[in-house]
C-alpha positions in Angstrom: 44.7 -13.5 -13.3 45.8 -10.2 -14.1 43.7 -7.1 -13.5 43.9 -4.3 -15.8 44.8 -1.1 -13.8 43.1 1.6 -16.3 39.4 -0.1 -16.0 40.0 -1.0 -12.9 41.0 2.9 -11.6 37.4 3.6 -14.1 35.7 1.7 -11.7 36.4 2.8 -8.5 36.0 6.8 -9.9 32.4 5.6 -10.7 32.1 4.4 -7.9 33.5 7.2 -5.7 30.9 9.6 -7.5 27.9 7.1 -5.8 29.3 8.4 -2.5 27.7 11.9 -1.2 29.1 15.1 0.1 30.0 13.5 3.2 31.7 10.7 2.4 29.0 7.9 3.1 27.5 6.2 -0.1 23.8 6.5 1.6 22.7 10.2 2.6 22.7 10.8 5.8 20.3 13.7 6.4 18.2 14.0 9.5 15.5 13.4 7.6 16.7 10.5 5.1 14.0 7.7 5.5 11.0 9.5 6.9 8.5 8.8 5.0 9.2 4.9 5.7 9.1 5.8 9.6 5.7 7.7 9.1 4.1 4.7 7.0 5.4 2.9 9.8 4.1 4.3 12.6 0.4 5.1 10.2 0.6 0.8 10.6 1.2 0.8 14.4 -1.9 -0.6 16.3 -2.2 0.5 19.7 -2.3 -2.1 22.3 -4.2 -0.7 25.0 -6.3 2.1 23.5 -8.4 4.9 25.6 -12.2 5.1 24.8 -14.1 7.8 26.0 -17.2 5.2 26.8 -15.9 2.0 28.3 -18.7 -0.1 26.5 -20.3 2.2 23.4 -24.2 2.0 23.1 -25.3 -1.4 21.3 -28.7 -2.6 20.5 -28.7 -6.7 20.9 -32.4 -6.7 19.0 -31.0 -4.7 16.2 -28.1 -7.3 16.4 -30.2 -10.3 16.8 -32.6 -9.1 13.7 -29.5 -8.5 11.5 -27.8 -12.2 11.8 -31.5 -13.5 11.6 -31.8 -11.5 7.6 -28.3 -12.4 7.6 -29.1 -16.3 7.9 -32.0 -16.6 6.1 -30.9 -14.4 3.1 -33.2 -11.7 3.3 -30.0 -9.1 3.2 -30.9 -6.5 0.6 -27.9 -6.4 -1.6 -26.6 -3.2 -2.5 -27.1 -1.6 -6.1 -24.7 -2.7 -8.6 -22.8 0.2 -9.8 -20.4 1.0 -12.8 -17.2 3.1 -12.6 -18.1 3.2 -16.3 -19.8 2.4 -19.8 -18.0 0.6 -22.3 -19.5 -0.4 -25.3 -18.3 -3.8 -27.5 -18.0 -4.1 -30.5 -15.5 -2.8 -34.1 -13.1 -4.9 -35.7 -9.9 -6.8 -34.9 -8.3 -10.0 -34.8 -10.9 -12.9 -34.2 -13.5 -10.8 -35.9 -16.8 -8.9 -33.7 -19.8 -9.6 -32.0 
């Protein structure tokens, strides 16, 4: 197989205009890839966090009376809402209501 030096010498110019001022074909500025890092560390869970209250205040008879609604379905359910209002209707393919 015989490669054709013209294409060939195409190529690897095209290829040498990928690479940056540097040399390197990836920039390598300080602050190349920081925004993954951030999103990365935004995802972090601390193992051992610091609360200002060791236990925070609880009420076990608040507790105990919302599993008991919970159980017997007395949970109010919260208003249905719309992000907006759309009306049906007009002409097309398949025909209308």
């Amino acid at each position: 197989m015989r490669i054709e030096p013209l294409p060939a010498l195409a190529g690897l110019l095209l290829l040498a205009g990928c690479a940056g001022a540097d040399g390197h074909v990836a920039s390598t500025t300080p602050a190349f890839g920081e925004a993954v890092r951030q999103t990365f560390a935004a995802q972090v869970i601390d193992p051992a966090p610091e609360y200002a209250e060791a236990n925070p205040v609880t009420s076990g008879g608040r507790a105990a009376l919302a599993v008991e609604r919970y159980e017997t379905d007395k949970v109010k359910l919260p208003d249905r809402t719309a992000t907006s209002s759309l009306s049906t209707g007009g002409g097309g393919a398949g025909g209308g209501k």
